[in-house]
C-alpha positions in Angstrom: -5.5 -32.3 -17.3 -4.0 -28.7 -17.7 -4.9 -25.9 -15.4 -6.1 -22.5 -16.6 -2.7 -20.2 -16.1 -3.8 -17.1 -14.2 -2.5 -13.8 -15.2 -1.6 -11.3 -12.9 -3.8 -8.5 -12.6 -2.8 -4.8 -11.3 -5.6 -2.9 -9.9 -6.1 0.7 -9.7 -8.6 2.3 -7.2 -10.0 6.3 -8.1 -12.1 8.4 -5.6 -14.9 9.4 -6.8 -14.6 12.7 -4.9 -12.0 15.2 -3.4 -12.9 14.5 -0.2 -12.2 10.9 -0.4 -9.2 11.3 -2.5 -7.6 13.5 0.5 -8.6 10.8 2.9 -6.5 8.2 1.2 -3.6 10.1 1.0 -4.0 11.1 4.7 -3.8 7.4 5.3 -1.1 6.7 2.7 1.2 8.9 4.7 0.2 7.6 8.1 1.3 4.3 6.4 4.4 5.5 5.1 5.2 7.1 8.8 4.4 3.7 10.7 6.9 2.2 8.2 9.7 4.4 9.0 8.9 4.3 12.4 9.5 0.4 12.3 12.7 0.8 10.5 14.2 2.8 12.6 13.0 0.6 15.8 14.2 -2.7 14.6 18.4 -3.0 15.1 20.1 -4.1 12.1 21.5 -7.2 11.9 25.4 -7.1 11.6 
């Protein structure tokens, strides 16, 4: 029996206000500073 093939689906949240909109990107860029933060704690391999 053949399976159903599942697509791939991208999904895009808007806010609904300004208020959340500046929350996410508050949080975005906390995100994007814990990532660099890792990066530049972790040694690279050689």
């Amino acid at each position: 029996m053949d399976r159903p093939q599942q697509d791939s689906k991208l999904l895009t949240y808007t806010p609904a206000d300004a208020e959340t909109q500046q929350r996410l990107e508050r949080l975005h860029a906390l995100a994007l500073e814990e990532e660099a933060a890792t990066e530049e704690a972790v040694p690279a391999a050689v």
